[in-house]
PASE-792550 format. One record per residue (C-alpha): residue number from 0; residue in three letters; x, y, z. Coordinates in steps of 0.1 Angstrom, whole numbers. Layout:
PASE-792550
REC  num  residu      x      y      z
REC  NUM     ALA      X      Y      Z
...
//
This chain:
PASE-792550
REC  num  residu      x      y      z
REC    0     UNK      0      0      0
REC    1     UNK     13     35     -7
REC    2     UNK     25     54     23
REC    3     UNK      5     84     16
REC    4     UNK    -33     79      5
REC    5     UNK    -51    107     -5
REC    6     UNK    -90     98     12
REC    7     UNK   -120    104    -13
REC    8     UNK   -142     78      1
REC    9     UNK   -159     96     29
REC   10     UNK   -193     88     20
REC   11     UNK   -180     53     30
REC   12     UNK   -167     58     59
REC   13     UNK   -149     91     80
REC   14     UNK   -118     92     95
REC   15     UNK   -123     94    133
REC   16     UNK   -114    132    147
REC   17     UNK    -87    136    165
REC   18     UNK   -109    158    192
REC   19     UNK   -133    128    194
REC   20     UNK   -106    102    202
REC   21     UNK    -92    121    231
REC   22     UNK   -129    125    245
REC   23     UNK   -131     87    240
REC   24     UNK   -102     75    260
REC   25     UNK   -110     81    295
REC   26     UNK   -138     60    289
REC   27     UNK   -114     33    280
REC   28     UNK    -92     32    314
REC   29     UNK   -111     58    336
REC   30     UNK   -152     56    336
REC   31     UNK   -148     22    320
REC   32     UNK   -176      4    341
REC   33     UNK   -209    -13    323
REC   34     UNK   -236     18    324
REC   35     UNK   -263     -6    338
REC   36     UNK   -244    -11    371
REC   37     UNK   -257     18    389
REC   38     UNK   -253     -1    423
REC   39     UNK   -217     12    426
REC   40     UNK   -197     45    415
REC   41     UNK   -177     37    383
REC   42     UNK   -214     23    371
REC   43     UNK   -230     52    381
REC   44     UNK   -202     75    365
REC   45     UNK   -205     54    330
REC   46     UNK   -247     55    333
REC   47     UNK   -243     96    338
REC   48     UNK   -217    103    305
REC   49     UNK   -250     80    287
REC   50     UNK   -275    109    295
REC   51     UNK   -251    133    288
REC   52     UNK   -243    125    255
REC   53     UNK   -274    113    248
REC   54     UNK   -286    146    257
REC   55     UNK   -257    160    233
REC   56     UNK   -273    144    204
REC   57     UNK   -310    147    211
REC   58     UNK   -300    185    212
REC   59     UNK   -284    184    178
REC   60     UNK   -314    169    168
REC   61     UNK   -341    187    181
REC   62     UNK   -352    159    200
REC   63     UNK   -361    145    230
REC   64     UNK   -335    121    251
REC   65     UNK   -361     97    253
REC   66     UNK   -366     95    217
REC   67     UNK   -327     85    208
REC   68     UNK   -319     44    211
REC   69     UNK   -283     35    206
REC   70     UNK   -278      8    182
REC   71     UNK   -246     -5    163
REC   72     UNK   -249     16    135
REC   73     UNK   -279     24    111
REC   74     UNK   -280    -10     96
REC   75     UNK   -297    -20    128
REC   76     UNK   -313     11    131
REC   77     UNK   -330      7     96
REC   78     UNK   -341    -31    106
REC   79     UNK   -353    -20    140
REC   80     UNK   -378      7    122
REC   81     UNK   -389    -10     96
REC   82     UNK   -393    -43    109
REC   83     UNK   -400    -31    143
REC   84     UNK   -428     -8    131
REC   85     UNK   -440    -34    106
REC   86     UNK   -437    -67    132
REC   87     UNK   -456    -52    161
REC   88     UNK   -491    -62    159
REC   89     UNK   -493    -68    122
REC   90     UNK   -486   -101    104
REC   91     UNK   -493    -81     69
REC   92     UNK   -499    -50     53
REC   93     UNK   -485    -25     31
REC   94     UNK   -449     -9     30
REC   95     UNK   -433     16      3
REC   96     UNK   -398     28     -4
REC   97     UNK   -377     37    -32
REC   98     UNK   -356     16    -58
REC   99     UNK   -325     40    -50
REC  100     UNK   -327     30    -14
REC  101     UNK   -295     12      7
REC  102     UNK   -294    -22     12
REC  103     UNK   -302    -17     49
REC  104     UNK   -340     -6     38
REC  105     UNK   -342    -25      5
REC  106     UNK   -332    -61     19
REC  107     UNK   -353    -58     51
REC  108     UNK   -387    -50     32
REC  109     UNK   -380    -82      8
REC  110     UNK   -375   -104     38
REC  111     UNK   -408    -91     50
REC  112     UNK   -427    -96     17
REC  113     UNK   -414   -134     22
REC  114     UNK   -437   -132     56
REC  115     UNK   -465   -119     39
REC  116     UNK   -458    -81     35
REC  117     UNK   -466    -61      1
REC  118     UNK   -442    -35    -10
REC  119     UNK   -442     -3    -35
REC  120     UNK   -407      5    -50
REC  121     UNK   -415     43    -62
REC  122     UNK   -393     51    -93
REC  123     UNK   -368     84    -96
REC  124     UNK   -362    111   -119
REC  125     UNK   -336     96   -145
REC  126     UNK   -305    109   -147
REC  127     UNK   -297    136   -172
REC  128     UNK   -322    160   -156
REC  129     UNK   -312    188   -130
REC  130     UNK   -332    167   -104
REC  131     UNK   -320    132   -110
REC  132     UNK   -323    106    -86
REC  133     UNK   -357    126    -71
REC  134     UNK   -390    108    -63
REC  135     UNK   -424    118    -74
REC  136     UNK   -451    130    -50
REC  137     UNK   -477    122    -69
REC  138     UNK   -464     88    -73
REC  139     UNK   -456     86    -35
REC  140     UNK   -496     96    -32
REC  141     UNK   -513     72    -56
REC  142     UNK   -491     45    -39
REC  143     UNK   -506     46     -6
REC  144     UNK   -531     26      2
REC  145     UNK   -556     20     32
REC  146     UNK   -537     -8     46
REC  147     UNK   -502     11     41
REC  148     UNK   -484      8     72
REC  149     UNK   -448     24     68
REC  150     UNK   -430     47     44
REC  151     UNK   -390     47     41
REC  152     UNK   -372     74     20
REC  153     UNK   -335     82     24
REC  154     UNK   -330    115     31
REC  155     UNK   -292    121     15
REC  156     UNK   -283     92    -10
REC  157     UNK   -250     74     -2
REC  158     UNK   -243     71    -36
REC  159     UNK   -255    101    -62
REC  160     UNK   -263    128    -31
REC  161     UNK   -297    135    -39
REC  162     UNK   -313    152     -7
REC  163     UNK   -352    144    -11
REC  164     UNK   -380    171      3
REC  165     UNK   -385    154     34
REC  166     UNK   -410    177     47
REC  167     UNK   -436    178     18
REC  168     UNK   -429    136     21
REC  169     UNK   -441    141     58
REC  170     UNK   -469    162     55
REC  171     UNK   -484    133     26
REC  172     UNK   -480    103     48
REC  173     UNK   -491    120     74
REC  174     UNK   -523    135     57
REC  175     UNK   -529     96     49
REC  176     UNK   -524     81     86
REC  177     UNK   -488     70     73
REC  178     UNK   -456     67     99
REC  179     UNK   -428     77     75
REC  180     UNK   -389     65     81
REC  181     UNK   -359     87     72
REC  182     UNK   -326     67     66
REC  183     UNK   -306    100     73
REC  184     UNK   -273     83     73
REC  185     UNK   -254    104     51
REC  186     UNK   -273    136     61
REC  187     UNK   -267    137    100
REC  188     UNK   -237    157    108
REC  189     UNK   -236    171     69
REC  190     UNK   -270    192     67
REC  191     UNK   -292    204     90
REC  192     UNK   -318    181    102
REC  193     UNK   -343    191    129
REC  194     UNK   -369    161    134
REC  195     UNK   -397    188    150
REC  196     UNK   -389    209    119
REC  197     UNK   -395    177     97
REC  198     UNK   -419    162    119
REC  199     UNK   -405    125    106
REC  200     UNK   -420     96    127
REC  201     UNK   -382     74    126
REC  202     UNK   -348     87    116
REC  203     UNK   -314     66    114
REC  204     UNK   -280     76    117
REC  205     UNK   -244     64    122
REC  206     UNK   -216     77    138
REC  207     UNK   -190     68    114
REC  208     UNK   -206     94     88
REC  209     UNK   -194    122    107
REC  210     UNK   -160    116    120
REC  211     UNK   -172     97    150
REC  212     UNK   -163     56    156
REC  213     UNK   -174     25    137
REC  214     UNK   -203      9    159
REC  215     UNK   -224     30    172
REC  216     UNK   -256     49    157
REC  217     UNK   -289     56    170
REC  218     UNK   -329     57    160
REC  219     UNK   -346     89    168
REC  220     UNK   -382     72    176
REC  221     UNK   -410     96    183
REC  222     UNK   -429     99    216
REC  223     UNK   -447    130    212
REC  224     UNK   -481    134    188
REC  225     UNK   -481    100    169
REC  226     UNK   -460     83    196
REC  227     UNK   -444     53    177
REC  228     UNK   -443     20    190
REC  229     UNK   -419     -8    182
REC  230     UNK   -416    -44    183
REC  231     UNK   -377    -48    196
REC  232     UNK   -353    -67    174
REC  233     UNK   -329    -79    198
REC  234     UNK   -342    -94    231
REC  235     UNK   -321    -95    263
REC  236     UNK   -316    -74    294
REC  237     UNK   -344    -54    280
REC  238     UNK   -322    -18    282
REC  239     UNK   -332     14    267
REC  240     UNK   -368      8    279
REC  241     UNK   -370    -28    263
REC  242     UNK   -364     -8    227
REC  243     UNK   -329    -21    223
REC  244     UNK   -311    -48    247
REC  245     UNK   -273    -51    252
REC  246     UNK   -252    -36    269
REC  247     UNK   -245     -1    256
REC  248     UNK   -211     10    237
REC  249     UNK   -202     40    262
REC  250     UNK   -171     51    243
REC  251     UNK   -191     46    211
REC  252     UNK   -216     69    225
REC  253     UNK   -197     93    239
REC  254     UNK   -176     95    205
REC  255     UNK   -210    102    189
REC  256     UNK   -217    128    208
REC  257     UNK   -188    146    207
REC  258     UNK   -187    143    167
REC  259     UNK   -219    154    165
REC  260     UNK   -215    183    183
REC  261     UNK   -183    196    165
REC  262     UNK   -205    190    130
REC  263     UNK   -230    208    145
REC  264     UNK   -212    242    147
REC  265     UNK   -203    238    113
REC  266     UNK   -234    231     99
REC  267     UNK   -247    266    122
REC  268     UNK   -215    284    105
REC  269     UNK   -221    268     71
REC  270     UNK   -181    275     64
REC  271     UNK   -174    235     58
REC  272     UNK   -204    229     38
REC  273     UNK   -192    258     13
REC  274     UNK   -158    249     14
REC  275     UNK   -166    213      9
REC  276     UNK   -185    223    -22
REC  277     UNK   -158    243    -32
REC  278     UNK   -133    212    -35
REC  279     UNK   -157    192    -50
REC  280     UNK   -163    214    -80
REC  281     UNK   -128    220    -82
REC  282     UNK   -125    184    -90
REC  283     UNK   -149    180   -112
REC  284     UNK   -137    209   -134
REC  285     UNK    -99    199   -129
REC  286     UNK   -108    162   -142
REC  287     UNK   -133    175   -170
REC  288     UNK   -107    204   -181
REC  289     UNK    -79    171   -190
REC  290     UNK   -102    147   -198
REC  291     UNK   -130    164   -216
REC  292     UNK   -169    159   -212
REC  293     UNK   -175    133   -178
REC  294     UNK   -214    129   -173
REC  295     UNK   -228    137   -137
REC  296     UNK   -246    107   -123
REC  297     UNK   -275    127   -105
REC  298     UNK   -284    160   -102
REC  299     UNK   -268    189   -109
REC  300     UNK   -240    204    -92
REC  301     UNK   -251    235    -91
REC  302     UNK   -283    229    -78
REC  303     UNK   -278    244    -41
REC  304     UNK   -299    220    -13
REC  305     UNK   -306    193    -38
REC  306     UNK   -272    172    -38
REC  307     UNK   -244    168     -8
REC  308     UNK   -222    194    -13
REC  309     UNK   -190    165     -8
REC  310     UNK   -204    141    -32
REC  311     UNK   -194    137    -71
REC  312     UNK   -203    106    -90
REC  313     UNK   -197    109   -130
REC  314     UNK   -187     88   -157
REC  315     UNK   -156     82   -178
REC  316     UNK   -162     69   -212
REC  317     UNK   -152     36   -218
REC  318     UNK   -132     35   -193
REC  319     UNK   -136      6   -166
REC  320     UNK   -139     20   -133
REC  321     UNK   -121     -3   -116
REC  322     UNK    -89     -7   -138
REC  323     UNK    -90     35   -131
REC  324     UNK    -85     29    -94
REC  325     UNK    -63      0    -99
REC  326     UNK    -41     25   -116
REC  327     UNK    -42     49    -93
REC  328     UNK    -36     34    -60
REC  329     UNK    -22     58    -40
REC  330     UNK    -59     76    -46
REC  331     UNK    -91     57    -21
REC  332     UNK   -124     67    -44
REC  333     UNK   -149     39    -55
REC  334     UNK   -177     23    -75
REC  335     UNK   -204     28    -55
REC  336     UNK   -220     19    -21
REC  337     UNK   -192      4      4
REC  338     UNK   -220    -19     17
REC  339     UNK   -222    -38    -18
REC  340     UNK   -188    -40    -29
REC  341     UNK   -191    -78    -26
REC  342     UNK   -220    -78    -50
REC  343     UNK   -209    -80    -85
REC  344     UNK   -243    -63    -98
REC  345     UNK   -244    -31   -112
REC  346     UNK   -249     -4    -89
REC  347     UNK   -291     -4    -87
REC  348     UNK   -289     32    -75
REC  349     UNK   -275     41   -109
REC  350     UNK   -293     16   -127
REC  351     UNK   -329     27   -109
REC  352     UNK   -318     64   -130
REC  353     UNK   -316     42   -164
REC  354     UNK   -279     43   -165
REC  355     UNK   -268     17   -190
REC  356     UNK   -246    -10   -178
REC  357     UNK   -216     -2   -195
REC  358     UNK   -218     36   -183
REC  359     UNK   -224     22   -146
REC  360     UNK   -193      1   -152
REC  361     UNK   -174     33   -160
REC  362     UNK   -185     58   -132
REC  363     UNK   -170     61    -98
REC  364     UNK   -177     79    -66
REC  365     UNK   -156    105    -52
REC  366     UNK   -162    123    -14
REC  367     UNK   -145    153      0
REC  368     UNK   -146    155     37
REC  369     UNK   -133    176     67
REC  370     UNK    -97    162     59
REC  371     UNK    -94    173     24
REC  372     UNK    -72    196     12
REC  373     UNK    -69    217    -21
REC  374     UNK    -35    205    -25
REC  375     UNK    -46    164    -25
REC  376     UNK    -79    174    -50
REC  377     UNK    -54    187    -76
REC  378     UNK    -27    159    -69
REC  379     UNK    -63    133    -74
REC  380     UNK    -68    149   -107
REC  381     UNK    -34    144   -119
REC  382     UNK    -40    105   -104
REC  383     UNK    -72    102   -120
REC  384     UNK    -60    118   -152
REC  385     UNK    -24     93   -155
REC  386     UNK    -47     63   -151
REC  387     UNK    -75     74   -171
REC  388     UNK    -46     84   -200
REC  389     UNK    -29     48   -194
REC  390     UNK    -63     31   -202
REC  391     UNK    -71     51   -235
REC  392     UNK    -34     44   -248
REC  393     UNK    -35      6   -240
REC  394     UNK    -73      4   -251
REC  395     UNK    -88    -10   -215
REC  396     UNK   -123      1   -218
REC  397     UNK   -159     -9   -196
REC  398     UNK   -157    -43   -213
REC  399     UNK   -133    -56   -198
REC  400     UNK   -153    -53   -163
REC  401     UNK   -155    -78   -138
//
């Protein structure tokens, strides 16, 4: 492996902030007892940094502390709403989502149509118009139906970085006596999100989005109006009010917290969100300025609140994607979602926008984070332009994909 990588991958994974690491370790050597034993001090000490950091977040949030459960991450998040909501006192009914979903949504709804569930799969905007990648209210509406028992729309996707009107999504379930679900796993820490503001019934989210540890995320479930109510997923000790048992990840949470918090101020100061955008345009006009015309997977760039201002996905014509990053290895970008790198399938985000195979096969993702400098987005370019270069001379093109 190269000694120096420059990171592009952040909507895969963050690197963990230095400031959240030190606010970690005492938890490791120092208040290191289970949170549950609050029969003795150290218990007691490890139960209190809990609240407190679970106040933290619900703050960031706009929530209440009693609506935040800890979980491993928002894979178990997403299961525990959907499933949760779906398995409480119903043995069938009606769910609807999107085809550009995550995994985390997408395979839990076709376990539960093998149990008797029906599910809607709303189609997107194709790509090639401003608002790729967006769904259709009035498809949303005319899919709804009186036994319709859950909604679940990803707020940011992981992949192209459309951000979906989650309020107007709201205010139509809700209108039809629908709970609706938020997968906001790439939004939390990135863009404001305020669950009162949005009035959303369930919303995930992950730590290790926004420069916090691998591990730990959370489910904001709501108590207040149309208090939901959840079948629990994982049976045990019956902590966190029976919602979630196991014993809970106190570094992990407290590492959450504090990342959370420092995203916080920079979403109120909106400095790294410009200067995030900034560097991602810089790339994409660097790389299009050498290599000539690279189509945008999604919407457009310009297009101010409708795509993640750190995410680029684009083609490169003819090109295989993965011979580009095999020639460039000292550069970490990739094909698609992290989560289904094992699946040789085409990516069905990009395929649900009626992206040909062989231009899938040619695209890759690229993320700017906190980390990134201007220096490693032009050094990229020159990585991404040598490899691309290499491939034209020697002919590799998106045939020769595996």
């Amino acid at each position: 492996m190269p000694e120096t990588i420059i990171y592009l991958d952040n909507q895969a994974t963050t690197r963990v902030d230095p400031r959240v690491v030190q606010a970690m370790l005492p938890v490791f050597d120092r208040s290191y007892a289970n949170a549950g034993s609050v029969t003795h001090e150290l218990g007691l000490a490890a139960s209190d940094l809990v609240e407190e950091s679970a106040e933290s977040i619900a703050k960031c949030l706009n929530a209440r502390r009693s609506e935040i459960v800890f979980t491993s991450g928002a894979t178990e998040s997403n299961n525990l709403a959907i499933r949760g909501v779906c398995l409480r006192r119903h043995t069938s009914g009606h769910l609807v989502t999107v085809q550009t979903e995550h995994k985390a949504v997408l395979d839990p709804i076709a376990k539960l149509e093998k149990q008797g569930f029906e599910a809607t799969r709303l189609s997107v905007v194709p790509n090639g118009n401003d608002d790729a990648g967006l769904i259709r209210l009035d498809e949303l509406e005319d899919s709804l139906r009186s036994d319709t028992l859950l909604v679940s729309v990803m707020m940011a996707n992981n992949e192209i970085g459309i951000v979906q009107p989650i309020r107007e999504i709201v205010e139509l379930c809700h209108a039809h006596d629908v709970l609706l679900h938020v997968d906001a796993t790439q939004a939390v820490g990135h863009i404001p999100v305020d669950v009162q503001h949005l009035g959303v019934d369930l919303l995930s989210f992950s730590a290790h989005k926004f420069y916090g540890p691998k591990g730990i995320g959370g489910l904001y479930v709501r108590r207040t109006d149309r208090r939901v109510r959840l079948a629990s997923q994982i049976d045990g000790g019956g902590q966190q009010e029976n919602r979630r048992s196991g014993t809970l990840n106190v570094p992990g949470i407290v590492g959450m917290a504090a990342a959370l918090e420092l995203c916080q101020s920079e979403i109120d100061a909106q400095s790294e969100d410009q200067r995030r955008c900034q560097l991602r345009n810089r790339l994409y006009a660097g790389l299009q300025d050498k290599l000539g015309d690279l189509p945008l997977n999604g919407p457009a760039l310009e297009r101010s609140g409708l795509r993640l201002s750190n995410n680029l996905n684009c083609q490169f014509p003819n090109i295989d994607g993965h011979s580009i990053m095999s020639g460039a290895p000292e550069l970490a970008v990739s094909s698609g979602s992290a989560c289904t790198s094992a699946d040789p399938e085409p990516s069905h985000v990009l395929a649900a926008l009626g992206i040909t195979h062989d231009e899938i096969q040619s695209s890759l993702r690229m993320s700017v984070g906190r980390f990134t400098t201007e220096p490693e987005i032009d050094r990229a370019v020159e990585l991404l332009v040598r490899s691309v270069e290499s491939m034209r001379q020697f002919g590799t093109d998106s045939s020769s994909s595996v």
